[in-house]
C-alpha positions as CSV (number, residue, x, y, z in Angstrom):
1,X,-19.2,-28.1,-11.6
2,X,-17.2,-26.6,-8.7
3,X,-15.1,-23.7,-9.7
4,X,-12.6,-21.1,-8.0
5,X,-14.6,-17.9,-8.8
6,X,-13.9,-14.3,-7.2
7,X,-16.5,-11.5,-6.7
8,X,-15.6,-8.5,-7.2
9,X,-17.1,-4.9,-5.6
10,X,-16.0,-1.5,-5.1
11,X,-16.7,-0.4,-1.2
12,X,-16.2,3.2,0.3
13,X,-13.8,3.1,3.2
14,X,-13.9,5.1,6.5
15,X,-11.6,7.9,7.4
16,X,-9.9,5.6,9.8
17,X,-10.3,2.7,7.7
18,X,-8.4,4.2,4.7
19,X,-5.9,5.0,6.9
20,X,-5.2,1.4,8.1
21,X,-5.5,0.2,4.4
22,X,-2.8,3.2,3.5
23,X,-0.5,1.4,5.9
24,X,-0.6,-1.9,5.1
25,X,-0.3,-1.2,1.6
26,X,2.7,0.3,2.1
27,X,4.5,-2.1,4.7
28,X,3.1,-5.1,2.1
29,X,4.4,-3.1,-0.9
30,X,7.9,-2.8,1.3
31,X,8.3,-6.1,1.9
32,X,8.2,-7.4,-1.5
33,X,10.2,-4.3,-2.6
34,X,12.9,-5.1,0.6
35,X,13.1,-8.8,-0.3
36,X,13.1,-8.8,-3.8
37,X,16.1,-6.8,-3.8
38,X,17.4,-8.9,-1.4
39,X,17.2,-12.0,-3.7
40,X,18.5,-10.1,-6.6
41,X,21.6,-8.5,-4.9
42,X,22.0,-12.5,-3.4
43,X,22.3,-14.0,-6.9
44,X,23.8,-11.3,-8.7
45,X,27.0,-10.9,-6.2
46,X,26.8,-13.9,-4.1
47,X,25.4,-16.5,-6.6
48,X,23.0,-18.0,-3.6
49,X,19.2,-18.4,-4.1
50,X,17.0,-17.2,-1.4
51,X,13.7,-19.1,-1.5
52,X,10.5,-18.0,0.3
53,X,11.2,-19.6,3.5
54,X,14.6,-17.7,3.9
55,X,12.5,-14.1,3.2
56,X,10.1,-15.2,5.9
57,X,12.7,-15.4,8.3
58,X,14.3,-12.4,7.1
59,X,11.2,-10.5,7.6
60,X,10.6,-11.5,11.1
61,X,14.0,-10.7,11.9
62,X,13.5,-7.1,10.2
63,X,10.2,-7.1,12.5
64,X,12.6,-7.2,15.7
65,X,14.6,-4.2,14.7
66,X,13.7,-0.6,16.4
67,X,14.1,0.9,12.7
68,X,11.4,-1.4,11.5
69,X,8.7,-1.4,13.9
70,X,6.4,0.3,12.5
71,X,5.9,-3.2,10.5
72,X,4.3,-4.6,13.1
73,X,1.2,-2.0,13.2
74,X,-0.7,-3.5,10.6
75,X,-1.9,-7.0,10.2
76,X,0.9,-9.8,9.4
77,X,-1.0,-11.6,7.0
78,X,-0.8,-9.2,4.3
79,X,2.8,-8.6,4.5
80,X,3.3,-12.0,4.5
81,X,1.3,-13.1,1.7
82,X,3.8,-10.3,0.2
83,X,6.3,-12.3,-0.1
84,X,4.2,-15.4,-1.5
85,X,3.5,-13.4,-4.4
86,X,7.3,-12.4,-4.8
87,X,7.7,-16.4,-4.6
88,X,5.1,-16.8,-7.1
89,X,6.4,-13.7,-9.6
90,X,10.0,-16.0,-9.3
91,X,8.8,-19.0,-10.2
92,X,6.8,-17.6,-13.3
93,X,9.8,-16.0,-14.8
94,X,12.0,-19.3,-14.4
95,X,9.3,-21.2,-15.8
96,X,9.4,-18.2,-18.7
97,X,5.5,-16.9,-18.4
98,X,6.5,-13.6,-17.3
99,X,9.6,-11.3,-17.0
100,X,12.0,-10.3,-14.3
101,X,9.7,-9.4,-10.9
102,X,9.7,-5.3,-10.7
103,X,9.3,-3.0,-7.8
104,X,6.5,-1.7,-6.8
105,X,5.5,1.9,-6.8
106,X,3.6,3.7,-4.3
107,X,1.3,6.0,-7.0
108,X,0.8,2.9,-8.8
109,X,-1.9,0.1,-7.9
110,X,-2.1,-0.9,-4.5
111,X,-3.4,-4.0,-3.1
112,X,-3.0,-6.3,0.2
113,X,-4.5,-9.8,0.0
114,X,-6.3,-11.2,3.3
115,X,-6.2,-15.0,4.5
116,X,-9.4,-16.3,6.7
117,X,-7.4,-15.8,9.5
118,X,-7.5,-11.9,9.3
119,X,-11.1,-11.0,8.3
120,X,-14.9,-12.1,9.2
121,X,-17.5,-12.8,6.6
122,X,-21.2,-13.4,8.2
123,X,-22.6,-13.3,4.7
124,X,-23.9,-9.6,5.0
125,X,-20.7,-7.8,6.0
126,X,-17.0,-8.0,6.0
127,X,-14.6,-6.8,8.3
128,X,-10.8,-7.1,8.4
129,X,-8.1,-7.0,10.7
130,X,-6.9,-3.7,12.4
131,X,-10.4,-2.2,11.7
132,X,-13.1,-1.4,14.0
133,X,-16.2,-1.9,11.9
134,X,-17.3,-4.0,8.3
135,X,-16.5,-2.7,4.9
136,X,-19.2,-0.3,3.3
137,X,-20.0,-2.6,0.2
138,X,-21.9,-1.5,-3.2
139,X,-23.1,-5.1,-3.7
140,X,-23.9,-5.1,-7.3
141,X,-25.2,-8.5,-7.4
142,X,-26.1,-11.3,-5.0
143,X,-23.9,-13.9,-3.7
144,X,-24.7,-17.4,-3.0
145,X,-25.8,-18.7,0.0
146,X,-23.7,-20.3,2.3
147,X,-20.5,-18.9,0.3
148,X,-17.5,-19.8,2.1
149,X,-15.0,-17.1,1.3
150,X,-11.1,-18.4,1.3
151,X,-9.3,-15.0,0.7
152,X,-9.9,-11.5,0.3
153,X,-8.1,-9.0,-1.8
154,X,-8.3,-5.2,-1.1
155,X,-7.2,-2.7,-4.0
156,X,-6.8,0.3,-4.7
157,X,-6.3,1.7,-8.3
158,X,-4.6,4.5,-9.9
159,X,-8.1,6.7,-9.3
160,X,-8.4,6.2,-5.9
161,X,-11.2,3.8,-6.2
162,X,-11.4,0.8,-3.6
163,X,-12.1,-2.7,-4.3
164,X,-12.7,-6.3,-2.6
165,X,-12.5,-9.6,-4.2
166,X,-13.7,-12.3,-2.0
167,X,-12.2,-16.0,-3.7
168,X,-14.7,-18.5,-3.0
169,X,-15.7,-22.0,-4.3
170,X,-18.4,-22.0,-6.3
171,X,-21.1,-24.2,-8.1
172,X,-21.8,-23.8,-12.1
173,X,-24.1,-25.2,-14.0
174,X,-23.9,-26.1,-17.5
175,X,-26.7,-24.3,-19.9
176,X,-29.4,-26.4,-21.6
177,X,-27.5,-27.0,-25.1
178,X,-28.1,-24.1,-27.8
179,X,-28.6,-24.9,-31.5
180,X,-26.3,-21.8,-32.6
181,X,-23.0,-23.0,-34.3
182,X,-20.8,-19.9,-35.4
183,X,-17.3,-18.9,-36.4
184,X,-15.9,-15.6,-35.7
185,X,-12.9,-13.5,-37.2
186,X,-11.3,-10.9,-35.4
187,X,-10.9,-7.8,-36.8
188,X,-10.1,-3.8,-36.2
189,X,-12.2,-1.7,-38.4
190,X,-14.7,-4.7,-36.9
191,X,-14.0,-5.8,-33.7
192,X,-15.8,-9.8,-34.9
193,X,-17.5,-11.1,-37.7
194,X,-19.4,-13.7,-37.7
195,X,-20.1,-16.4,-39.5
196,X,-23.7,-15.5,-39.4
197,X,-22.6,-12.6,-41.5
198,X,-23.0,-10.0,-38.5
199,X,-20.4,-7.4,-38.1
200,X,-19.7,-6.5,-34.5
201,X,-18.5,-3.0,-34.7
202,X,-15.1,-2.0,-32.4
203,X,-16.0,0.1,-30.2
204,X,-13.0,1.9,-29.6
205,X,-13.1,2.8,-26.8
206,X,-9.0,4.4,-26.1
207,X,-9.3,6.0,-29.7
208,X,-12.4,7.9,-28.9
209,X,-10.8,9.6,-25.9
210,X,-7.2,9.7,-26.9
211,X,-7.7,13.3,-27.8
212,X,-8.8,14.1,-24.0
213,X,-6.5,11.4,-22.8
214,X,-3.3,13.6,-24.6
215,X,-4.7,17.1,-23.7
216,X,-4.7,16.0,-19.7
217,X,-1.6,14.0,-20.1
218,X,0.3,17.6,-21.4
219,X,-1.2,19.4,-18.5
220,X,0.2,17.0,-15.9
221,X,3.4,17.1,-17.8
222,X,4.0,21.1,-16.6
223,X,2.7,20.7,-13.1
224,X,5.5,20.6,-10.8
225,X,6.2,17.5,-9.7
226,X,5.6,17.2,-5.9
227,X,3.1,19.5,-6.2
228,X,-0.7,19.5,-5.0
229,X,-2.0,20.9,-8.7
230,X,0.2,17.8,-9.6
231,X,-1.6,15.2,-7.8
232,X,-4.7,16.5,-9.0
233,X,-3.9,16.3,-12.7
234,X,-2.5,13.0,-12.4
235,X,-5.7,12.1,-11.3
236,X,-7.7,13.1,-14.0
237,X,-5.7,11.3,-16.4
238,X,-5.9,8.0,-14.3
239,X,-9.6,8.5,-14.1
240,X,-10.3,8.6,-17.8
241,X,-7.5,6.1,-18.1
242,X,-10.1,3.5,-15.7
243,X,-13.2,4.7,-17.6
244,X,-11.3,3.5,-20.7
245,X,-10.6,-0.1,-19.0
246,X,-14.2,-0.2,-17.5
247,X,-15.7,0.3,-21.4
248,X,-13.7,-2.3,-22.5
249,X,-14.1,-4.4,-20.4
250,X,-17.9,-4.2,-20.2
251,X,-18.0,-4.2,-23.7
252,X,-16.3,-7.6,-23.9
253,X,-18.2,-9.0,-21.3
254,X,-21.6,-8.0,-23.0
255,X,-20.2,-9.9,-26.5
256,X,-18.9,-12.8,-24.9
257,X,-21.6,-13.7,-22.6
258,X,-24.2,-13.3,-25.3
259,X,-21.9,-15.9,-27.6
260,X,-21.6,-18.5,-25.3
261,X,-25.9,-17.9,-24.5
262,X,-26.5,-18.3,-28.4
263,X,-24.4,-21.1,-29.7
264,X,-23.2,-24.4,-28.4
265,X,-20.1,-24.2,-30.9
266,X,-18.3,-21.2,-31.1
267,X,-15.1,-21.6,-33.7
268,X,-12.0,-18.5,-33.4
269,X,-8.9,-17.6,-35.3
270,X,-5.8,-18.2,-32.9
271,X,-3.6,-15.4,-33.1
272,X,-0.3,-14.3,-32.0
273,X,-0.9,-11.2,-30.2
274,X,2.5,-10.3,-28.6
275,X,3.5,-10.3,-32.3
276,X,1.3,-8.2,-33.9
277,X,1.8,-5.6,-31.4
278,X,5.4,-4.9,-32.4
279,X,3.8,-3.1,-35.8
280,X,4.3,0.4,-34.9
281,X,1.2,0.9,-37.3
282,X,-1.6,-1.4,-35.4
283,X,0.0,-1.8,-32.0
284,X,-2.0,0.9,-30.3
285,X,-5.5,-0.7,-32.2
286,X,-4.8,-4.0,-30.9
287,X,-4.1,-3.6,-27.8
288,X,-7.2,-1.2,-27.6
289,X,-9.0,-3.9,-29.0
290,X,-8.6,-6.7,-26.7
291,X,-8.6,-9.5,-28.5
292,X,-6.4,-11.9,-25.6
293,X,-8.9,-10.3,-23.1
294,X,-12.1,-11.6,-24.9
295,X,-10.7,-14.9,-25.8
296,X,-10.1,-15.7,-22.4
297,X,-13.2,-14.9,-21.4
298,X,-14.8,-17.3,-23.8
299,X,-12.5,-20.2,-22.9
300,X,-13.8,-19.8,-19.1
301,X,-17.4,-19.0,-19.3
302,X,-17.3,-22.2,-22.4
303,X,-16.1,-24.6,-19.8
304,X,-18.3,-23.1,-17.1
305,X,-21.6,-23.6,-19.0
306,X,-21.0,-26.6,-21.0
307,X,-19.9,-24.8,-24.9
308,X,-17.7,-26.1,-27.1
309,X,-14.6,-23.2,-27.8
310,X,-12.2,-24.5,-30.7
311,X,-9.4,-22.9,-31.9
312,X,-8.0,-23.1,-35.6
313,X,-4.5,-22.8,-35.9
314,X,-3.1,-19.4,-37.4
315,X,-2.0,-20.2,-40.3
316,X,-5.2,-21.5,-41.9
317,X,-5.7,-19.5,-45.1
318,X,-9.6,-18.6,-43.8
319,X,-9.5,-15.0,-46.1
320,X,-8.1,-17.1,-49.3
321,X,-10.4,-20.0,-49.4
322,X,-13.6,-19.8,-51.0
323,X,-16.3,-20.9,-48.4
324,X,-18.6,-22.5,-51.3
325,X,-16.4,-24.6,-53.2
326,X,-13.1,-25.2,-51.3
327,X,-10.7,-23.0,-53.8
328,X,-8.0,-21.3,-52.1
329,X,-6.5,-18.2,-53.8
330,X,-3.0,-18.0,-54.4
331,X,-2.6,-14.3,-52.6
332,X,-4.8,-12.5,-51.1
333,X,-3.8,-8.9,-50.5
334,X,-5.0,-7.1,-47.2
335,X,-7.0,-4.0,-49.1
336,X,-9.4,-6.7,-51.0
337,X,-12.2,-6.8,-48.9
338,X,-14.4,-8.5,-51.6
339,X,-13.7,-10.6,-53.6
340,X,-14.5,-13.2,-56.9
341,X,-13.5,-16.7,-56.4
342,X,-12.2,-17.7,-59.8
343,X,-13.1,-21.1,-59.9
344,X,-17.0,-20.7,-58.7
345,X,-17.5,-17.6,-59.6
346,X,-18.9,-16.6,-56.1
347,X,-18.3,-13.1,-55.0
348,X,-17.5,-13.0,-51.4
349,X,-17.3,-10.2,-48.2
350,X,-13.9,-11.1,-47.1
351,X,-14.2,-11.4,-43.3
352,X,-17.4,-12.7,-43.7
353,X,-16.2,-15.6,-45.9
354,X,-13.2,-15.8,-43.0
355,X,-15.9,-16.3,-40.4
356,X,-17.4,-19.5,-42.2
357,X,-14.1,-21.1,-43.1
358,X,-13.3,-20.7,-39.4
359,X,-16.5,-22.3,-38.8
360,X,-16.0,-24.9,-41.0
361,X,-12.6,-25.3,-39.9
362,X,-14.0,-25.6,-36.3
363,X,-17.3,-28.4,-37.2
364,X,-14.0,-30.3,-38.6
365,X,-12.2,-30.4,-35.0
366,X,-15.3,-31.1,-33.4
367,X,-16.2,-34.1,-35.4
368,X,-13.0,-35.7,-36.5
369,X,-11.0,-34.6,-34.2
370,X,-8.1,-32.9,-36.7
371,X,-5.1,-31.2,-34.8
372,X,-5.5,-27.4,-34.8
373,X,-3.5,-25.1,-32.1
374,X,-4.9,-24.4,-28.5
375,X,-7.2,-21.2,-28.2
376,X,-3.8,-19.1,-27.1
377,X,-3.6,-15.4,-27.7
């Protein structure tokens, strides 16, 4: 199967070449800034719409000008793909799958996105436009031969680390067919159960260093602002801040990819994240959890290698219904993690018996084809 698929590395610029990067981050990062308020003070006090075609003229015009010359130092692809994004972040919030576009900040994540017409792939080495010699790459795995790279994306995060993603067209290959069927509940004391009856634990990874994270986080809060001890503290805390994301994430990756490698049907609980964040009790445990983050991993490596992902809808009663005889309980209160099914007499583990009604639930979908809700969190 031929997929879109991007490969990310971290690379360790030159002097010179962090310098160019530092420039065309920021004339990128003014031209979606310039012409996004543009098109808002357009709409708001004229009532006009200014598509992307009418910002591409306006920044060649702002090119011309002695005040903004300075624009034309840096390679024009990036700045103009600046403005595709700002088309892009438009049409998402009119088509209501994101909010308002916001300005970018320059101490906040910094990228600049390269078309084939502005940088040289030979299949060892990369080099861009404006910049006398390849990238310095950590290639942490190998590509395919005969890639053909469509766009690169250079970024620089809150720690100062520097990455490239090289979009590409890739082949897949479905896995031979596992024998593994399992259901899985999401949890927080348990990041997933399984229907197998093994608990995955959470591993926590913002909670374990919250107590750093707050104690760095008060020491930037007294540095003067402007200041060089300033900059250095707010580095520490967006350091530990990425070591959080990179646990996560390689955490979730681990889990997932080891799923889809055991079991040719893997059954999950949809669930309305954005909603159960708003509980000022469990908001800062799901989100450290991750829950949208792994699903969506599943659904893409599932399609990539030939599994089966189902999703049951949310309101399935999985913790209420006894897994051996079908009874469903008329409550269920959240503290009862065992137990005894009053019409079978079976005593269950609650999210394990949640994890085999999901499965259940899911070997239903699969083979008659019921309606549930779309895998959506």
């Amino acid at each position: 199967m031929e997929v879109k698929r991007a490969y990310k590395f971290r690379f360790y610029p030159t002097p010179q070449q962090a310098e160019v990067l530092g420039r065309t981050f920021g004339c990128a990062r003014f031209a979606y800034n310039h012409m996004l308020r543009q098109r808002t003070d357009a709409w708001f006090q004229q009532m006009e719409k200014v598509n992307y075609n009418q910002t591409s003229a306006m920044l060649t015009a702002l090119k011309k000008t002695p005040e903004h010359a300075w624009l034309n130092e840096v390679s024009s692809v990036p700045v103009q793909q600046s403005l595709r994004h700002l088309q892009t972040a438009f049409s998402n919030f009119f088509a209501r799958r994101a909010g308002y576009p916001a300005f970018k900040h320059k101490n906040g994540a910094q990228a600049a996105e390269y078309t084939t017409s502005a940088f040289k792939w030979d299949g060892k080495a990369l080099k861009l436009a404006k910049m006398d010699k390849s990238l310095n790459i950590r290639f942490s795995r190998t590509l395919p031969k005969a890639i053909v790279v469509s766009t690169v994306t250079v970024s620089k995060d809150t720690a100062n680390r520097y990455f490239v993603s090289m979009l590409c067209t890739d082949q897949v290959t479905a896995k031979n067919k596992a024998i593994g069927k399992v259901g899985i509940d999401l949890g927080l004391t348990h990041f997933a159960i399984l229907s197998t009856g093994e608990k995955v634990a959470s591993p926590n990874t913002f909670r374990r260093n919250e107590s750093r994270l707050a104690k760095l986080q008060r020491r930037l809060a007294k540095k003067q602002k402007g200041s060089a001890n300033r900059r250095k503290a707010r580095l520490k805390v967006a350091r530990l801040h990425a070591r959080i994301a990179d646990s996560r994430r390689d955490f979730l990756h681990k889990l997932s990819t080891r799923l889809i490698n055991e079991n040719q049907v893997i059954a999950i609980e949809s669930l309305d994240v954005s909603n159960m964040q708003k509980s000022r009790c469990l908001s800062k445990s799901i989100s450290d959890a991750g829950w949208s983050e792994f699903v969506r991993q599943l659904e893409y490596k599932a399609s990539w290698h030939g599994r089966e992902l189902i999703g049951i809808d949310r309101w399935y009663p999985s913790s209420k219904r006894c897994a051996d005889c079908g009874h469903t309980a008329k409550a269920m209160p959240l503290k009862a993690r065992e137990w005894t099914c009053s019409e079978c007499g079976s005593v269950h583990d609650r999210d394990i018996n949640a994890a085999r009604n999901v499965l259940a639930a899911g070997l239903a979908v699969s083979a008659h084809g019921e309606t549930v809700s779309p895998v959506c969190m």
